[in-house]
C-alpha positions in Angstrom: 81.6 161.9 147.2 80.1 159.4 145.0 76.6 157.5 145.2 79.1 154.4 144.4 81.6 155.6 147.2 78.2 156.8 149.5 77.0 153.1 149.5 80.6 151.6 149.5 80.7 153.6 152.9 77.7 152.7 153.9 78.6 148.9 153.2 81.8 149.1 155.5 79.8 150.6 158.3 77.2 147.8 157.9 79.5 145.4 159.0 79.7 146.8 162.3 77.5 145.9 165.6 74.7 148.0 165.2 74.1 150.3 168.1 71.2 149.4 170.2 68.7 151.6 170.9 68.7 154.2 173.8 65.8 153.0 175.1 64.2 149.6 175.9 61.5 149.8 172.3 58.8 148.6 174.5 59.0 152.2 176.6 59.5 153.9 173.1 56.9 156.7 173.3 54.1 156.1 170.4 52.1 159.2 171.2 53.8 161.7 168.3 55.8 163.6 170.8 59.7 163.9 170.6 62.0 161.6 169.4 65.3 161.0 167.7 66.5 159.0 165.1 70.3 158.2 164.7 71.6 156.7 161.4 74.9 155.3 160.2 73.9 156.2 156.8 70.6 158.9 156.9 68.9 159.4 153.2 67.3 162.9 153.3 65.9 162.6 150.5 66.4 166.0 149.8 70.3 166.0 149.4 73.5 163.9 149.7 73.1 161.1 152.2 74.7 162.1 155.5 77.1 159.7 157.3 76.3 159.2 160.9 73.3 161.9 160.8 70.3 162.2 162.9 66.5 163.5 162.8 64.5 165.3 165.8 60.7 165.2 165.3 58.5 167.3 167.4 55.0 167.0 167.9 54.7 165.0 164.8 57.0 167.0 162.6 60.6 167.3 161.6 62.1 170.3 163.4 65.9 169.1 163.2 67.8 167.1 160.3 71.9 166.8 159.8 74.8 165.2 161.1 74.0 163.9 164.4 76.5 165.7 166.8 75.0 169.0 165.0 71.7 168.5 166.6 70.2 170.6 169.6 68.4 167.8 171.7 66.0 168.0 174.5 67.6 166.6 177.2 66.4 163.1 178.5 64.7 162.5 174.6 64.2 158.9 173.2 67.4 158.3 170.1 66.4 155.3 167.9 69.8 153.8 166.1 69.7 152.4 163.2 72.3 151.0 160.2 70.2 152.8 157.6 67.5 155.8 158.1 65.6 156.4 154.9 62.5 158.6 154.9 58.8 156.0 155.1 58.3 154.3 151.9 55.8 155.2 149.7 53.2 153.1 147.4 52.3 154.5 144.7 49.9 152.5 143.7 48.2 149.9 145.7 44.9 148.6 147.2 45.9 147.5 150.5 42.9 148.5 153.0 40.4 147.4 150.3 42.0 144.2 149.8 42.9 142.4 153.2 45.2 140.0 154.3 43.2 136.8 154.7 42.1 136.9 151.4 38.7 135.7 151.4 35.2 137.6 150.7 35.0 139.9 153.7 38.2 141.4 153.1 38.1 141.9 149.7 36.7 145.4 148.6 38.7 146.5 145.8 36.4 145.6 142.9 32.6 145.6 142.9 30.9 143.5 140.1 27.7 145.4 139.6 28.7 147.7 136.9 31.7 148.6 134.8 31.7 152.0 135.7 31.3 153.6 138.9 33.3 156.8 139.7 31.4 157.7 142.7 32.7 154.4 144.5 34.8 156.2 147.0 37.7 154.5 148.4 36.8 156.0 151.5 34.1 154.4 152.4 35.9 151.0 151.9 39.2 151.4 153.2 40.2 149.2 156.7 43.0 150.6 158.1 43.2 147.9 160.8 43.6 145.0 158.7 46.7 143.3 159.4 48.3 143.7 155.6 48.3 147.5 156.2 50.3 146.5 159.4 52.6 144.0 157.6 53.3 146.8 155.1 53.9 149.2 157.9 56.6 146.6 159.1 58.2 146.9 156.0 59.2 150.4 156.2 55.8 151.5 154.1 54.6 154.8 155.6 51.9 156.0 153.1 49.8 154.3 150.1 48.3 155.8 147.4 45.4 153.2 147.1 41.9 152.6 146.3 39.5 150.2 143.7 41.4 148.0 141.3 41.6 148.0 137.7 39.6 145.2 135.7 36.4 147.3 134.7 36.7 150.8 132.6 35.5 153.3 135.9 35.9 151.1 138.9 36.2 154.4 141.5 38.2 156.6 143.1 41.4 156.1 144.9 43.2 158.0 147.9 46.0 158.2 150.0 46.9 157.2 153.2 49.5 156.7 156.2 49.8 153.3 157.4 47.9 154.2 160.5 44.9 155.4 162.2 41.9 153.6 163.5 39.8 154.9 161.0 39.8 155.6 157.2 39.4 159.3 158.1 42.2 159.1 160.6 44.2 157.8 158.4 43.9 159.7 155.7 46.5 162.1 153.7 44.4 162.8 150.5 40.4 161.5 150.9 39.9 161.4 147.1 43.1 161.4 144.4 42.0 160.5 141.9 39.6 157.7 139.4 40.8 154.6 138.5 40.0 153.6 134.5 41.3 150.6 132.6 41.8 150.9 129.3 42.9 147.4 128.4 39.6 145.2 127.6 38.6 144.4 131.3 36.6 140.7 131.3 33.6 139.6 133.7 32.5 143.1 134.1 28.9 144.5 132.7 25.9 145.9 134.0 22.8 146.8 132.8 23.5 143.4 130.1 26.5 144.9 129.1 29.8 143.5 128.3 32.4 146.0 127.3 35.2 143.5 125.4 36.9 146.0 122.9 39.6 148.8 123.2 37.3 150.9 121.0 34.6 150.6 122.7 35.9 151.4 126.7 37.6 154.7 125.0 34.3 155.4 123.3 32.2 155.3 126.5 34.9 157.1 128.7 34.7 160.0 126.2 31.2 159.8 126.1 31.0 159.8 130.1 33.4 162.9 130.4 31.2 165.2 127.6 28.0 164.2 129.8 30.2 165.1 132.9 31.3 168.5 131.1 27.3 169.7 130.3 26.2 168.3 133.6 29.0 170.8 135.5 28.2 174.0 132.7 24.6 173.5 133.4 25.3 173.6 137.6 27.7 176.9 136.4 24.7 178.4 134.3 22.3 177.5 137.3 24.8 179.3 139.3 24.8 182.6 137.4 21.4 182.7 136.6 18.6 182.6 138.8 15.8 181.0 136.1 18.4 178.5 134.8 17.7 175.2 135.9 20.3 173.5 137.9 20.1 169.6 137.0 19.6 167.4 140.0 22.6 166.2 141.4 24.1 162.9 139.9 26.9 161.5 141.8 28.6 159.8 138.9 29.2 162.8 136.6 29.7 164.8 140.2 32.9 162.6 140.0 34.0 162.9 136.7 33.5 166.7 136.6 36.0 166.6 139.3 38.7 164.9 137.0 37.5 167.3 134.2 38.6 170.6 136.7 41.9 168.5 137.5 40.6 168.5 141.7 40.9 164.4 140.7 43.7 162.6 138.9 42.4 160.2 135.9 44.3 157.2 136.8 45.0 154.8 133.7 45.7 151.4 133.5 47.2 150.9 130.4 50.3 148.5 129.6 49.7 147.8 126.0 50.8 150.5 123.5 47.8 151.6 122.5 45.9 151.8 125.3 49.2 154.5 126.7 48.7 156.3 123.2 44.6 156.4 124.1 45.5 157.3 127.4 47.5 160.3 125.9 44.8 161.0 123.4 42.6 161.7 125.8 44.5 163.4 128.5 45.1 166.0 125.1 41.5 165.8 124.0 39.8 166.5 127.4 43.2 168.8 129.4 43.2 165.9 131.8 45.6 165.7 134.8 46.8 162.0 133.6 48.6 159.3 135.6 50.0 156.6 133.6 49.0 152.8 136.0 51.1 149.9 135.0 52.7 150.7 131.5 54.7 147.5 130.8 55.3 148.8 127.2 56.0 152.2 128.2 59.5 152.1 126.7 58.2 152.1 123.3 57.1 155.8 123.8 58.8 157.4 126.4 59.4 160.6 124.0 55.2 161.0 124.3 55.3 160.6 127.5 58.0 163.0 128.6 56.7 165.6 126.0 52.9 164.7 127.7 54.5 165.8 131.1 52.7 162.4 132.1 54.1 160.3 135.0 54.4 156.1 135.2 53.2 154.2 138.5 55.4 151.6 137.3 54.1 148.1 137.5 55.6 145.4 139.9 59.2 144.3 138.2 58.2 141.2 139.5 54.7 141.1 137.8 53.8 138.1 136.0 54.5 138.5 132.8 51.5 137.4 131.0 48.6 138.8 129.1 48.6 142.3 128.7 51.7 142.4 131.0 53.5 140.3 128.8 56.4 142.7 128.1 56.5 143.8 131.3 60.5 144.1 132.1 62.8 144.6 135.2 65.0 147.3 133.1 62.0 149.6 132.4 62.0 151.8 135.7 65.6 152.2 134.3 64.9 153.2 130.7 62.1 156.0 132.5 65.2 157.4 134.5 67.2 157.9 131.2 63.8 159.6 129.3 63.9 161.8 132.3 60.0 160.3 132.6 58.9 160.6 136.0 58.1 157.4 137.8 57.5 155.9 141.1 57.0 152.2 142.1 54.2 150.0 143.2 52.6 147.0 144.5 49.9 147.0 142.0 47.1 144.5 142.3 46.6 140.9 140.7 43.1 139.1 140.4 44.6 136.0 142.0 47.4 135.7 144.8 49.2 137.5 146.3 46.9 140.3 144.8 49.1 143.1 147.1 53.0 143.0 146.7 55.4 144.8 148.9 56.7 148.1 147.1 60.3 147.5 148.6 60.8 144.1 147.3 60.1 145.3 143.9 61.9 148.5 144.0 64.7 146.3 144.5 64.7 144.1 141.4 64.5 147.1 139.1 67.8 148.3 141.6 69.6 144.9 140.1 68.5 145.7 136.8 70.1 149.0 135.5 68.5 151.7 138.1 70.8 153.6 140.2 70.4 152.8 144.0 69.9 156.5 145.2 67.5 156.5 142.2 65.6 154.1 143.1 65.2 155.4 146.6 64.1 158.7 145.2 61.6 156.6 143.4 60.2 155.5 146.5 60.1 158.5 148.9 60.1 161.7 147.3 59.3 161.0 143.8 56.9 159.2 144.8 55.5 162.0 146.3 56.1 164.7 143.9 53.9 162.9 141.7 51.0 162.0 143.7 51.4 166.0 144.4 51.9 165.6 148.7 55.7 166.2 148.9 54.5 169.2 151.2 54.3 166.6 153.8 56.1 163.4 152.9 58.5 162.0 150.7 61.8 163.6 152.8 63.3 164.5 155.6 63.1 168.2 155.6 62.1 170.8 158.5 58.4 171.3 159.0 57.6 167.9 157.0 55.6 164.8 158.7 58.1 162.9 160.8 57.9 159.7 158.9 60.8 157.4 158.5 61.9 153.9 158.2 64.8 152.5 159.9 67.2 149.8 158.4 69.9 147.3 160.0 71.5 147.2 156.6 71.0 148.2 152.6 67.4 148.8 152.1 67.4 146.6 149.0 69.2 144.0 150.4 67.6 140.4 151.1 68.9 140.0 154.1 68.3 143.5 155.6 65.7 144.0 158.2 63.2 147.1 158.9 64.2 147.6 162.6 61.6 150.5 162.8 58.9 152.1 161.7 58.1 156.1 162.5 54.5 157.7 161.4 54.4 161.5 162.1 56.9 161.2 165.9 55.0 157.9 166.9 56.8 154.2 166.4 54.4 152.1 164.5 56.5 149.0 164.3 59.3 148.0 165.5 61.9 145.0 166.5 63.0 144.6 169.8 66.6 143.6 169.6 
């Protein structure tokens, strides 16, 4: 069958009553235990989409995936219905947690002005998974997040990923530290120490500089290591961090959109055997043959971006022309210096769906490509025996307007939901 005939199919079913759930959602068990999910239409992620197909998690993990009447249930277990069962969205690249949803001082952690370059900053130690935007995301169908500090300065710290739940940072965390966030564009407002970094040339010139201190700093610790009358050099937090990146434990995450800054990004991915991710990349279409040879992947900006300054050739189409390179991409929300600073992944993955990228594709670009890149498709990303039991329930096409996310699962446990 076709993807066009899959969502054709999917669109006649659609049009009738959904089923309701088999149980009142207010007694839905929350405590990861068992629980079923029914779909019309179930994305796997992993395969063809199956019509009328069904999950069993257990304990917080998938044990049982396939057409529904194939499944071996315990008897008396909860079956959530839906239209649409996709596996839980994934961010790419956010910083939800560290950027609340009221939007004022308190809540606003993604950036700290005292210097331009702080790798240690860990996200950490700054994330809040109890703010209400992680929950409005959450609602949304948005199961993990790959966030952390915000670009502006060159090194404003490290990043991580997350499931949209937890009471604490620790709890909710998938990966504590993913990687350090650089900007490569000229960031404004930023200095320290009475400096003002305002030139391309200059930002590449001290990151270079910063990783060759970071690669004596960690030889020196190696040499301490080997031999007892070498002195080890006392420990310094900040090239702690970067030696990290320089092993490839951490990601170096770029934000780069201008051409440039992707070919300095490249350059120095090449000159230092960095594990690169590519942040933003509104021009990326001008060198999609570097960047498939560069094995180096795109956390696409927001279709829906602004498209002013250094995003100004930002373009719906371009999650389309990455597909075509065969340059691996996933979507995000991004982060803007003035509101709504957070955008919902889903909404966006939708316009570049209008604009030239295959539905399924797009899909994949928010579940398992997603997680492929970020390197935690072990866990997430599908639905696939022995992964987390995440998924996100639909009463219609995902990337429709009108469609609602009727339900929310986190590892067996219903984080959201609408009682209907």
């Amino acid at each position: 069958m076709t993807r066009l005939a899959l969502w054709t199919l999917m669109s006649v079913m659609l049009a009738r009553p959904a089923s309701p759930a088999a149980a009142d959602p207010v007694s839905t068990p929350r405590t990861g235990g068992t629980l079923a999910v029914r779909g019309a239409l179930l994305h796997t992620g992993s395969g063809a989409p199956i019509v009328d197909g069904g999950v069993l998690v257990e304990n917080g993990r998938i044990t049982q995936v396939g057409p529904f009447a194939s499944l071996s249930l315990p008897a008396g277990v909860t079956v959530l219905r839906s239209a649409v069962v996709t596996p839980g969205l994934i961010d790419a690249r956010s910083t939800a947690g560290l950027t609340g949803m009221l939007n004022v001082p308190h809540d606003q952690d993604m950036l700290d002005h005292a210097a331009s370059v702080q790798p240690a900053l860990r996200a950490l130690d700054a994330y809040n998974p109890q703010d209400e935007l992680v929950a409005y995301l959450r609602s949304l169908g948005v199961t993990a997040l790959h966030t952390g500090f915000a670009p502006g300065p060159p090194l404003s710290g490290q990043t991580m990923i997350v499931k949209t739940r937890g009471a604490t940072a620790d709890e909710a965390a998938l990966v504590p530290a993913a990687a350090v966030a650089v900007t490569l564009s000229p960031p404004k407002g930023f200095g320290g120490a009475g400096e003002l970094f305002t030139t391309r040339a200059k930002t590449v010139a001290l990151l270079r500089q910063d990783l060759i201190r970071a690669r004596e700093y960690r030889d020196k610790l190696a040499a301490a290591g080997r031999d007892r009358k070498a002195t080890a050099p006392d420990r310094d937090l900040h090239l702690e961090t970067l030696a990290r990146v320089l092993d490839g434990e951490l990601a170096l995450l770029v934000t780069a959109h201008r051409m440039r800054d992707i070919a300095n990004a490249l350059r120095l991915k090449q000159e230092f055997g960095l594990r690169l991710w590519l942040d933003g990349a509104a021009e990326a279409h001008q060198l999609l043959p570097e960047l498939k040879a560069a094995e180096v992947p795109v956390l696409l900006h927001p279709p829906m971006a602004r498209p002013t300054g250094e995003l100004e050739n930002a373009a719906y189409t371009t999650a389309g022309l990455l597909r075509q390179a065969g340059v691996p991409f996933a979507f995000t929300s991004g982060y803007e210096s003035y509101v709504p600073k957070v955008r919902v992944v889903l909404f966006e993955a939708a316009i570049a769906a209008g604009h030239g990228l295959d539905r399924l594709a797009t899909l994949e670009a928010l579940t398992i490509g997603a997680a492929r890149l970020l390197g935690v498709a072990d866990r997430i990303g599908s639905l696939e025996v022995g992964k987390d039991g995440d998924l996100a329930l639909y009463d219609g096409d995902p990337f429709e307007y009108t469609t609602h996310c009727v339900g929310t699962v986190i590892e067996g446990q219903v984080v959201s939901d609408i009682v209907r």
